[in-house]
RONURO-218721 format. One line per field, with one value per residue: x, z, y of N, C-alpha, C in turn; residue in one letter; chain; residue number from 1. Coordinates in steps of 0.05 Angstrom, whole numbers. Example, Ala and Ser with C-alpha at 12.3 -4.5 7.8 and 13.67 -1.06 7.14 Angstrom:
BEGIN
nxx	[264, 257] .
nzz	[156, 142] .
nyy	[-114, -45] .
caxx	[246, 273] .
cazz	[156, 143] .
cayy	[-90, -21] .
cxx	[264, 258] .
czz	[156, 157] .
cyy	[-66, 1] .
residu	[A, S] .
chaine	[A, A] .
num	[1, 2] .
END
This chain:
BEGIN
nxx	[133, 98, 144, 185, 224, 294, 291, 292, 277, 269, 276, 261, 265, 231, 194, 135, 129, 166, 186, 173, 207, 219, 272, 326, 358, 435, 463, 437, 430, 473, 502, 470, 484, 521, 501, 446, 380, 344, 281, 218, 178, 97, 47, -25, -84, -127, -171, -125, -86, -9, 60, 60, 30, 57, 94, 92, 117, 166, 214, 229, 262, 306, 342, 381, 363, 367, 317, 265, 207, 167, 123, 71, 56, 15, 1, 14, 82, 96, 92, 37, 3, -47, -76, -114, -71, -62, -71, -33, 1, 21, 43, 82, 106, 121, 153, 207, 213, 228, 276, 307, 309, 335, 389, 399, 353, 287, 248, 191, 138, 66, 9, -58, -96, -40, -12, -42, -23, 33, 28, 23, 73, 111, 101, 114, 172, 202, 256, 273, 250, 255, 212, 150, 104, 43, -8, -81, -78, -113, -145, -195, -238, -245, -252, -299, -324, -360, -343, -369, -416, -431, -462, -433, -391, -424, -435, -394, -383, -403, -390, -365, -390, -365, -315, -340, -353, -309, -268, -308, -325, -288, -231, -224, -221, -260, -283, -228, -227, -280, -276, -228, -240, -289, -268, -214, -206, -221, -223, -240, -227, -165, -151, -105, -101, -61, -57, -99, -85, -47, -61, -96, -67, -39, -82, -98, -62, -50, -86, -92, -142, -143, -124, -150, -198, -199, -188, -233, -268, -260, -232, -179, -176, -174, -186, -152, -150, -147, -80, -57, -49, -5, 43, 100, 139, 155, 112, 82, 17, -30, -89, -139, -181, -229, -231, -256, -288, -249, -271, -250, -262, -249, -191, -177, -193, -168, -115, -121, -115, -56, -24, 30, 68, 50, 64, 54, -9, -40, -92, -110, -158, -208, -194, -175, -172, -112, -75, -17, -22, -75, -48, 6, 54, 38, 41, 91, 117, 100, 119, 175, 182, 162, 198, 247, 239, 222, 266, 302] .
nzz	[65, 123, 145, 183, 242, 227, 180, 98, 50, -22, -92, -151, -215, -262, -311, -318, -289, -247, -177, -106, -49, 13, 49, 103, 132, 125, 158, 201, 216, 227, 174, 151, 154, 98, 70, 91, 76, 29, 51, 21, 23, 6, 0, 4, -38, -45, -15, -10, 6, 12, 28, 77, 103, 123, 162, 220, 220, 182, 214, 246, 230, 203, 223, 214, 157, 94, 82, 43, 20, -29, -57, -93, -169, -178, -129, -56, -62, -104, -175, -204, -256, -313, -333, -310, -281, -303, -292, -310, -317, -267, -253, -276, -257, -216, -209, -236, -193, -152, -189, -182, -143, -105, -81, -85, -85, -55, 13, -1, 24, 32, 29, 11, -51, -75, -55, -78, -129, -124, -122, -175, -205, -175, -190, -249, -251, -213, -188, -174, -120, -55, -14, 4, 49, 53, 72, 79, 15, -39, -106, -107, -140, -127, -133, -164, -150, -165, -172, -187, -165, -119, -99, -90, -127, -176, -176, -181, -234, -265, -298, -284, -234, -210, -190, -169, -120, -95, -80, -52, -7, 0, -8, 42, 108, 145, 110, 102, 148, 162, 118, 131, 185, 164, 125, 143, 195, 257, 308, 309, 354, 351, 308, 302, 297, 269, 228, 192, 175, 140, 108, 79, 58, 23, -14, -27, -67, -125, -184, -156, -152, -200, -200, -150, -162, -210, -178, -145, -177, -197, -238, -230, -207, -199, -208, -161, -149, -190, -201, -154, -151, -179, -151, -131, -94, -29, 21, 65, 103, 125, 161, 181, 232, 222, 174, 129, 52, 48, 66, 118, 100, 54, 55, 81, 38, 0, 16, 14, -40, -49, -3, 0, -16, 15, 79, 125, 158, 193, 226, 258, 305, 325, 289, 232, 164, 165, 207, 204, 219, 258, 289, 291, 334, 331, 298, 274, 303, 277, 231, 244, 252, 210, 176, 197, 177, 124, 101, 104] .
nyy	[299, 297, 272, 217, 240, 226, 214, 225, 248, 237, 235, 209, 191, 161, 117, 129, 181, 226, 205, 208, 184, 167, 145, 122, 169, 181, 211, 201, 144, 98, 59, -2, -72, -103, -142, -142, -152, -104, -71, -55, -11, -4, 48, 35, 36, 91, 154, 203, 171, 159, 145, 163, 130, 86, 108, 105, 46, 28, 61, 26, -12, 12, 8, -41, -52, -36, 19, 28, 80, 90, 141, 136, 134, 194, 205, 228, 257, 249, 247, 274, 257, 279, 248, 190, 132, 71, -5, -40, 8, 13, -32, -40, 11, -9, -48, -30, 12, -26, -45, -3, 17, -14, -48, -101, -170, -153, -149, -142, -103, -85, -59, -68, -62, -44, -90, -132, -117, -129, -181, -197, -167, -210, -258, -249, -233, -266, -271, -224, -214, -219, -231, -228, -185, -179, -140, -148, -159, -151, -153, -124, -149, -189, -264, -261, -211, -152, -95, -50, -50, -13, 45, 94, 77, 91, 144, 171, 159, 203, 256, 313, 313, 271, 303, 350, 326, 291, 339, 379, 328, 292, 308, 337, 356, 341, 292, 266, 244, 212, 186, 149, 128, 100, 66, 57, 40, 7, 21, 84, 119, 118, 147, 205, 264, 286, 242, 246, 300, 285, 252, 294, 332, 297, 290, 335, 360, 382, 358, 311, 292, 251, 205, 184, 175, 143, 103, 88, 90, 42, 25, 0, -50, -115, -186, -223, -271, -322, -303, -311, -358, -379, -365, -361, -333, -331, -303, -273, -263, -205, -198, -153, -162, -134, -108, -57, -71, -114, -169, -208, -266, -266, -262, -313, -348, -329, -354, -402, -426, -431, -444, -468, -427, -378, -378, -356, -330, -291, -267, -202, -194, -138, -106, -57, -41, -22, -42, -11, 36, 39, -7, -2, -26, -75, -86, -88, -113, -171, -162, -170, -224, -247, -237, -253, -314, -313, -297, -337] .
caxx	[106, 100, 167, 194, 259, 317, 286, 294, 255, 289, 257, 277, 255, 223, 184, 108, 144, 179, 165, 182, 210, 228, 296, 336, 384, 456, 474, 437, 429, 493, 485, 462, 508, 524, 487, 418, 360, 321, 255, 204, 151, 79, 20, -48, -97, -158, -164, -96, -62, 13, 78, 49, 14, 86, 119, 101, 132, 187, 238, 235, 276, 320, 383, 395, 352, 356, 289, 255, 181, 155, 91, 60, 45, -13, -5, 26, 85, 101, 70, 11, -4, -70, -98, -110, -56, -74, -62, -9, 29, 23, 44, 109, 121, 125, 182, 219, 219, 250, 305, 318, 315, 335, 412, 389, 320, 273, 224, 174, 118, 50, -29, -85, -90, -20, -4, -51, -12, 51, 34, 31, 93, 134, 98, 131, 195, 216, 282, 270, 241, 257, 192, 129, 86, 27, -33, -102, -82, -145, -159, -230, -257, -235, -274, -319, -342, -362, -335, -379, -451, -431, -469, -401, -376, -437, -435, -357, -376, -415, -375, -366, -406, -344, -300, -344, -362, -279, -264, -331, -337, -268, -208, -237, -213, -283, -281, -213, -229, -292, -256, -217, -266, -311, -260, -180, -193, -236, -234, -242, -204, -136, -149, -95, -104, -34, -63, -115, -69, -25, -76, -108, -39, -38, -111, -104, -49, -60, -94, -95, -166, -152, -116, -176, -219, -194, -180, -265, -282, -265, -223, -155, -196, -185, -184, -130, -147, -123, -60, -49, -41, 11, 61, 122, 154, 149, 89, 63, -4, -37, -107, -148, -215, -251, -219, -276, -285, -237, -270, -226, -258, -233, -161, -181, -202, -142, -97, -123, -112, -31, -6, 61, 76, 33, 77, 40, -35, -42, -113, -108, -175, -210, -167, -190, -151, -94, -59, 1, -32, -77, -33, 35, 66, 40, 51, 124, 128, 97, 143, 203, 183, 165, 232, 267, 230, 226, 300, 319] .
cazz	[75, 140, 151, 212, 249, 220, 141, 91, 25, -47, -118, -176, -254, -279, -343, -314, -280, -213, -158, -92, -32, 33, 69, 127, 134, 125, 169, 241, 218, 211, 149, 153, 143, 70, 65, 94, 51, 33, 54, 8, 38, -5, 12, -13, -50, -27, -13, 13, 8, 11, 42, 100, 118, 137, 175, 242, 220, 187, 225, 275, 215, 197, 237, 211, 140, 73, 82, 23, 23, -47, -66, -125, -180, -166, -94, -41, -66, -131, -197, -214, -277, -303, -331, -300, -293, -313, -275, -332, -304, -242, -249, -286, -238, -191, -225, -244, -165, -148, -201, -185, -106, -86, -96, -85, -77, -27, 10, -5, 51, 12, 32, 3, -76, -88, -50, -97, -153, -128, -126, -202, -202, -166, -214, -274, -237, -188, -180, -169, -100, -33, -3, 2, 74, 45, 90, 65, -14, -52, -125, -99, -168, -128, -142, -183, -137, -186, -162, -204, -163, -102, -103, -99, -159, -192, -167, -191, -270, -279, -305, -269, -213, -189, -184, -144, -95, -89, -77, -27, 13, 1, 1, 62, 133, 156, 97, 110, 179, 157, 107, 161, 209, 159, 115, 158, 221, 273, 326, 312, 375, 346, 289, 308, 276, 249, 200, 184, 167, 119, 84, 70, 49, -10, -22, -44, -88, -156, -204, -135, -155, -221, -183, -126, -179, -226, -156, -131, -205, -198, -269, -227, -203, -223, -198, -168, -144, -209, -204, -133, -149, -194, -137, -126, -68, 5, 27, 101, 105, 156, 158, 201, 225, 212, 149, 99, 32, 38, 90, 126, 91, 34, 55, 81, 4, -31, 26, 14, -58, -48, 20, -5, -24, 34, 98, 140, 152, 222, 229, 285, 324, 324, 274, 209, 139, 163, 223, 201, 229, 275, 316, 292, 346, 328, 254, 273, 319, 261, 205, 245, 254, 174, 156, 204, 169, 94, 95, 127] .
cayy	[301, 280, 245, 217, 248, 211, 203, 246, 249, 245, 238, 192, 200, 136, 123, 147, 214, 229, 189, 213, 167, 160, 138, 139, 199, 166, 226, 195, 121, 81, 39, -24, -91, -105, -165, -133, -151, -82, -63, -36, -10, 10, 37, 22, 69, 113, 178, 218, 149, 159, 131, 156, 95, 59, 114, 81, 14, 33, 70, -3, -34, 28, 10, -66, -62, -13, 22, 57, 86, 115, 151, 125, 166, 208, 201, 239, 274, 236, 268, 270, 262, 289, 230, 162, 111, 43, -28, -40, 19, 16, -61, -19, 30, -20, -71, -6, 13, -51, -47, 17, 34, -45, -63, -133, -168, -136, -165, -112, -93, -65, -64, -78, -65, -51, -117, -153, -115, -137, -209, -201, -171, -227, -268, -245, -229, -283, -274, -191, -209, -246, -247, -208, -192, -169, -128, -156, -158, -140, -133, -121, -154, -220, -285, -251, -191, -130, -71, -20, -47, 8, 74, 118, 81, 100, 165, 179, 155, 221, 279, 342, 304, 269, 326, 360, 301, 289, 369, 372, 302, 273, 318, 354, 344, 322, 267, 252, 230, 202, 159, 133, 118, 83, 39, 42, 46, -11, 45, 115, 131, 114, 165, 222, 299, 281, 220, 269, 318, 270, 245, 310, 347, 281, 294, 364, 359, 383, 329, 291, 269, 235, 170, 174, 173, 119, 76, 95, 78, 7, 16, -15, -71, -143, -217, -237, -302, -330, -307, -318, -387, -383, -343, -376, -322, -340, -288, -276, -242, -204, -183, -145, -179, -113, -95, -60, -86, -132, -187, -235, -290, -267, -266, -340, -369, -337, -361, -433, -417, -426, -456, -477, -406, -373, -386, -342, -314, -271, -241, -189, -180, -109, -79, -52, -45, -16, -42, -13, 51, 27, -19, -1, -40, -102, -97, -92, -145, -186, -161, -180, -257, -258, -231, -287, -339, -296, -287, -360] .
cxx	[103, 125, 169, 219, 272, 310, 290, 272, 275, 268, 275, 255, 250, 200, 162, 118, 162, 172, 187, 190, 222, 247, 306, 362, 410, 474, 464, 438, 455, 481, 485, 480, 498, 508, 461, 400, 346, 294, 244, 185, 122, 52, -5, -53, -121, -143, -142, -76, -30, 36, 79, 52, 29, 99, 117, 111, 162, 210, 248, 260, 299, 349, 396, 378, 359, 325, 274, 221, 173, 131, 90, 56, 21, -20, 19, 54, 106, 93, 51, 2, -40, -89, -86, -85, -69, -63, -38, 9, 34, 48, 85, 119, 133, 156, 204, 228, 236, 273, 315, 324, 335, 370, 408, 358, 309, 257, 203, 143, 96, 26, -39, -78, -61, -4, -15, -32, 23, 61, 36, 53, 112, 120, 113, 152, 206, 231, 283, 263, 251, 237, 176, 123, 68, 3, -53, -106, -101, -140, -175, -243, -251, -260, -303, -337, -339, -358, -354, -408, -449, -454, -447, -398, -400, -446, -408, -356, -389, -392, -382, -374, -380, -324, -308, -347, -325, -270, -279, -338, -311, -242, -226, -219, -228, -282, -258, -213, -251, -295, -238, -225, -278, -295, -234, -196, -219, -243, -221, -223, -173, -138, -141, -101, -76, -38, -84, -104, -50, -44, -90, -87, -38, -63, -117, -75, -55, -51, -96, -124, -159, -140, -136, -198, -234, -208, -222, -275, -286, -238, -193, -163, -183, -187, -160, -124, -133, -93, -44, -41, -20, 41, 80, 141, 142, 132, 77, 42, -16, -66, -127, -178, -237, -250, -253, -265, -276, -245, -253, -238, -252, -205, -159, -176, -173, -116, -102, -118, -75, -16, 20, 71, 70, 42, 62, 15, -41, -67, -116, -146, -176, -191, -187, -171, -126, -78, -35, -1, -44, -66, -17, 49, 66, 41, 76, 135, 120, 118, 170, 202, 182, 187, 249, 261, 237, 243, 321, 331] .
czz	[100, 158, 179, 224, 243, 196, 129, 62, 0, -72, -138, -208, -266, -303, -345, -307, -247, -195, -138, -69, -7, 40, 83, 113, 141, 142, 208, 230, 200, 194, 160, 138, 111, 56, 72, 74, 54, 40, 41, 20, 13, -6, -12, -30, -39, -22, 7, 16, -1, 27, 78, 129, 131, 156, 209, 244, 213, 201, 248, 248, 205, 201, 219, 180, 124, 79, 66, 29, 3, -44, -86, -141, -185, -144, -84, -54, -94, -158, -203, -234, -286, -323, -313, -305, -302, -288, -284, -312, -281, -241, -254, -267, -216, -186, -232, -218, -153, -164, -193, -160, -95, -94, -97, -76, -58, -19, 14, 18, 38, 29, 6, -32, -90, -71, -70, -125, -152, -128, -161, -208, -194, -185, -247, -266, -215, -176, -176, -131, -79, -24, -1, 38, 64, 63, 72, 37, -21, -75, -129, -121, -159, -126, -150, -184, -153, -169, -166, -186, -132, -111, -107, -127, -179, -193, -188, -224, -285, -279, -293, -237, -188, -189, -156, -126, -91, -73, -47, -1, 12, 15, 19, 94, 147, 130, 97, 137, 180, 139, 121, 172, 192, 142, 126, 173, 233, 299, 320, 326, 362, 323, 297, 287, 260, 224, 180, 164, 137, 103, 75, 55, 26, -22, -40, -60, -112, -166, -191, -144, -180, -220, -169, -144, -191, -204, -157, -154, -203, -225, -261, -209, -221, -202, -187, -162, -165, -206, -174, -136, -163, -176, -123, -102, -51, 11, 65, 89, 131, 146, 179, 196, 223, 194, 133, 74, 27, 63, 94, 113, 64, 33, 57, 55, -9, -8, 21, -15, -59, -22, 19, -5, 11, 65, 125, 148, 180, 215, 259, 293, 320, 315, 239, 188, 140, 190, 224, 220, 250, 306, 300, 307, 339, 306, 255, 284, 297, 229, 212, 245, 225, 162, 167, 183, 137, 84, 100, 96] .
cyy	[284, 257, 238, 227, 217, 198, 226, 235, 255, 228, 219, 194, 168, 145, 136, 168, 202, 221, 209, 186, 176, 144, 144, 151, 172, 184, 220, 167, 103, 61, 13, -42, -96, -130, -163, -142, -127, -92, -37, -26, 8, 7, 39, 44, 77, 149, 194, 199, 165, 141, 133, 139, 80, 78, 108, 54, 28, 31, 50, -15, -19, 17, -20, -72, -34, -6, 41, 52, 95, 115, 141, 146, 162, 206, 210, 256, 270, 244, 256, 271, 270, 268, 204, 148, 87, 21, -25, -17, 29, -16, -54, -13, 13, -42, -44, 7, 0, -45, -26, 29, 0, -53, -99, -142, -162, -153, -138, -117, -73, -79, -59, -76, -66, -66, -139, -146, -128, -165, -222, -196, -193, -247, -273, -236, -245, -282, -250, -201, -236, -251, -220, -219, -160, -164, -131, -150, -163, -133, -124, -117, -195, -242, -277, -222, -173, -110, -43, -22, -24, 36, 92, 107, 92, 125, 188, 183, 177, 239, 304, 337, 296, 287, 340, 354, 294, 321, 382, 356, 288, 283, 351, 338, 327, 294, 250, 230, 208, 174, 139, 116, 94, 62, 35, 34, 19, 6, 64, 125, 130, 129, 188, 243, 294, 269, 233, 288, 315, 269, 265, 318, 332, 290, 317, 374, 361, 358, 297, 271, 251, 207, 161, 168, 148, 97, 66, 83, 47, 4, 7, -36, -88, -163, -226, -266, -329, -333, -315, -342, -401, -369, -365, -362, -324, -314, -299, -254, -229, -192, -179, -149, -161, -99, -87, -71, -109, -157, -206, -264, -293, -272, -298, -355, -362, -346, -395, -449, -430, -430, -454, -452, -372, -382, -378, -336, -304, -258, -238, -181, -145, -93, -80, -59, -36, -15, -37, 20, 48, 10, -31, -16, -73, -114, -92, -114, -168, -194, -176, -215, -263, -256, -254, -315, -337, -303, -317, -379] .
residu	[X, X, X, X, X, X, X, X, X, X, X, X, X, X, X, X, X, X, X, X, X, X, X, X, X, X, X, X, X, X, X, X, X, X, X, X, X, X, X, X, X, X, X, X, X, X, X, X, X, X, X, X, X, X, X, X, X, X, X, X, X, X, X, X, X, X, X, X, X, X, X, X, X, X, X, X, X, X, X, X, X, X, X, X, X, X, X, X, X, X, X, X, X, X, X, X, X, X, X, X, X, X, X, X, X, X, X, X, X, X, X, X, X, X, X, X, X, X, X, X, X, X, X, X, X, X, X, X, X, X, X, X, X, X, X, X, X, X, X, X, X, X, X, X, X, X, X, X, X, X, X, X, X, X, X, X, X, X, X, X, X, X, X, X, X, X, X, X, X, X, X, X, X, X, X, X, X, X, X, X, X, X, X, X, X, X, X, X, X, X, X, X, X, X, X, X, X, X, X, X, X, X, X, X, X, X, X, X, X, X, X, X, X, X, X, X, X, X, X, X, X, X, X, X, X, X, X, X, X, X, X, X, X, X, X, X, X, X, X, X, X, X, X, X, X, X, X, X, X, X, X, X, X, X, X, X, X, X, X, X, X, X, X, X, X, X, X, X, X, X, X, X, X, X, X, X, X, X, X, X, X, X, X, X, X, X, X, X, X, X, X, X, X, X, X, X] .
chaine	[A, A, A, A, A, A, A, A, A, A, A, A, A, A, A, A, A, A, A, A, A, A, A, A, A, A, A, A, A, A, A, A, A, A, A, A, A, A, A, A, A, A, A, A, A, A, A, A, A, A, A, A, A, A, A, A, A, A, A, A, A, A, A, A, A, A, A, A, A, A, A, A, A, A, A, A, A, A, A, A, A, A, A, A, A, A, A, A, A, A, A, A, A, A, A, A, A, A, A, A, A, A, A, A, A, A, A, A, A, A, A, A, A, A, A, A, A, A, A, A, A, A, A, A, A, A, A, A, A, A, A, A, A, A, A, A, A, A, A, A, A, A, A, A, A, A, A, A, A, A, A, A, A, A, A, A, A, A, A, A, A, A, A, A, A, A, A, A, A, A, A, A, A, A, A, A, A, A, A, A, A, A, A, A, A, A, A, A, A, A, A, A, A, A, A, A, A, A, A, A, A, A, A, A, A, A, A, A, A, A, A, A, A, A, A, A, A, A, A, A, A, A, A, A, A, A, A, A, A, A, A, A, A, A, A, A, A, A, A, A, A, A, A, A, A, A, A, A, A, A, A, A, A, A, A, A, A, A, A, A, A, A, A, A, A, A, A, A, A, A, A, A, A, A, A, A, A, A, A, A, A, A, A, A, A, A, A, A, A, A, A, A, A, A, A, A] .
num	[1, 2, 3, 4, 5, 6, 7, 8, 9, 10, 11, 12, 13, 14, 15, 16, 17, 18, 19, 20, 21, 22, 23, 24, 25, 26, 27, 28, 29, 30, 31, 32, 33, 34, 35, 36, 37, 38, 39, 40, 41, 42, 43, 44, 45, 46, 47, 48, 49, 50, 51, 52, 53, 54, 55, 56, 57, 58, 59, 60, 61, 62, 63, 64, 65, 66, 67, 68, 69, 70, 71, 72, 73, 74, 75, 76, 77, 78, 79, 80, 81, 82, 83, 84, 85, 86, 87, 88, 89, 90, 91, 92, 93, 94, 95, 96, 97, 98, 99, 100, 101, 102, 103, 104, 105, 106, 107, 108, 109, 110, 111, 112, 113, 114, 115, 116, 117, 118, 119, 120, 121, 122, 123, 124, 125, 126, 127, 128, 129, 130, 131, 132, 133, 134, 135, 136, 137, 138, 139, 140, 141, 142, 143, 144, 145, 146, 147, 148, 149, 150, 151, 152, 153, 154, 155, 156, 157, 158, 159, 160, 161, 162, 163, 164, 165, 166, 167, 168, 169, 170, 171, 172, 173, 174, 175, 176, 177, 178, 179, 180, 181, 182, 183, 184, 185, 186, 187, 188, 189, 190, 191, 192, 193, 194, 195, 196, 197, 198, 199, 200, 201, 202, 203, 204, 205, 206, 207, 208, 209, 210, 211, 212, 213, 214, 215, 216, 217, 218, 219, 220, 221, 222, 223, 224, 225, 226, 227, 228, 229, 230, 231, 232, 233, 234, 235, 236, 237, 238, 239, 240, 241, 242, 243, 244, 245, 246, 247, 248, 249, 250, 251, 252, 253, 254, 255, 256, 257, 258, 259, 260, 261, 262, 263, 264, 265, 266, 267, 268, 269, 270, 271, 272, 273, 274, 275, 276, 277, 278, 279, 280, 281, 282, 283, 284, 285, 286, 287, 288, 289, 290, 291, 292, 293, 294, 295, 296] .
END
C-alpha cells in the first residue's frame, strides 16, 4: 500500500493474525553491515493510520540500517480482526514484532500512542531494545486527562451511530483530508492527494472501523506518566509545537518526569503531530543524530 521504489511488502503470522510489513528489496539495496542496529519503524493510530506515515523517513536509513515498517492489526494492510484489540494486545503484538522481525535489538521509531505503548514495552523488556526516538508519545489519559469528555467520543459510544459517522465523515476522502488538516498537519499546504490517498485505501478496509473506533473511544487510553518514570532505554523525543491533543507541554512534564533516561527533546516550530510527514526532511536529519548518540 503505498510503498516506496526499492521496498517491498511481506506478511508474518503472529498470535493476534497477520501482520503485514515493509522492507527494503534485497534485490536494489545492498545489505547493510552485519553489526547494523535495525530500525523499527511504527506508526500511530487515527483514522487510515498505517506504515505509511514513515515512508518518507525511512528509505534515508535503508542503505546502512535493517529497516522494517509493519501495520498493526486493524490497520493498513495487516488483519483486521472484527472485534477491538485491547492495550494488552497491542502491548503483545508489539514485543512479538521485535522478537520476530529484529535479529538483534532495534531502536524502534513510533508516534504518538503506539510510542507511549512502547515505552511500556521497553519497560518490561530492557534488554529487547537499544533505544527508542519517540514522536510526541501520548496515552492521551496522561496526568489525569479523561479522554471520554470530547463530543466524538461521545458520539462513537452509540451503536449503529458510530458506524455510520466512520463510513460518512471519516473513511471518506473529504474527512480524510479533514482529519489531517485538523489533528497531523500545522499547514494544510503540505497535505499531498497521495497522503490522502493512503490513508483512505487503510480506512476502507474491511472491519477497518473497529480499531478507529476502539482508538476514538478512548478504550486504548491510559496514563503513562507513571510508567514513563520507570524507563530505563536511552529515548530522544521530538514534538511538534502544534501537535493536537497532545500539547507540547505535555511532552515538557513527562520529559521532566525521566531526564536520565530522556537524552533528547527537539520541539520543531510550526509542525503538527506528525513531522514525519510534514517535514520529512527534518525528522531524518534528527533521527540520524539520535542514532549516533542511541547507538554510542
Amino acid at each position: 500500500m503505498f510503498i516506496p521504489p526499492g521496498f517491498v511488502q511481506r506478511s508474518l503470522v503472529l498470535d493476534q493474525g497477520t501482520v503485514a510489513y515493509v522492507e527494503a528489496d534485497p534485490n536494489v539495496w545492498p545489505g547493510p553491515p552485519p553489526e547494523a542496529v535495525p530500525l523499527l519503524f511504527v506508526h500511530g493510530f487515527g483514522g487510515g493510520s498505517s506504515s505509511y506515515e514513515w515512508s518518507k523517513v525511512y528509505p534515508a536509513f535503508a542503505a546502512e540500517h535493517p529497516v522494517l515498517a509493519p501495520d498493526l492489526i486493524g490497520w493498513g494492510r495487516s488483519d483486521h480482526p472484527d472485534r477491538p484489540c485491547t492495550t494488552a494486545d497491542y502491548l503483545a503484538l508489539l514485543s512479538q514484532l521485535i522478537d520476530r522481525l529484529c535479529p538483534a535489538p532495534p531502536v524502534v521509531v513510533a508516534s504518538s500512542l503506539s510510542a507511549a505503548m512502547m515505552v511500556r514495552v521497553a519497560i518490561d523488556h530492557p534488554n529487547r531494545l537499544r533505544g527508542l526516538i519517540l514522536v510526541a508519545p501520548a496515552g492521551l489519559a496522561d496526568f489525569g486527562q479523561d479522554p471520554s469528555g470530547s463530543v466524538i467520543n461521545q458520539i462513537v459510544q452509540l451503536p449503529v451511530v458510530d458506524q455510520l459517522l466512520y463510513r460518512g465523515a471519516i473513511a471518506t476522502s473529504e474527512g480524510i483530508r479533514l482529519f489531517l488538516a485538523q489533528r497531523q498537519f500545522a499547514d494544510p499546504s503540505k497535505i499531498a492527494d497521495e497522503m490522502v490517498a493512503a490513508y483512505l485505501a487503510s480506512a476502507q478496509q474491511p472491519n477497518a472501523d473497529v480499531a478507529a473506533l476502539a482508538f476514538v473511544r478512548g478504550d486504548l487510553s491510559f496514563d503513562l506518566a507513571p510508567y514513563l518514570s520507570q524507563l530505563t532505554t536511552p529515548a530522544a523525543l521530538i514534538w511538534g509545537e502544534m501537535a493536537q491533543l497532545t500539547p507540547v507541554e505535555t511532552g515538557r512534564r513527562l520529559v521532566a518526569l525521566n531526564p536520565t533516561a530522556i537524552r533528547r527533546f527537539d520541539v520543531l516550530p510550526g509542525v503538527g503531530l506528525t513531522p514525519q510527514l510534514e517535514q520529512p526532511g527534518v525528522t531524518i536529519g534528527l533521527i540520524q543524530q539520535y542514532l549516533s548518540d542511541l547507538t554510542s
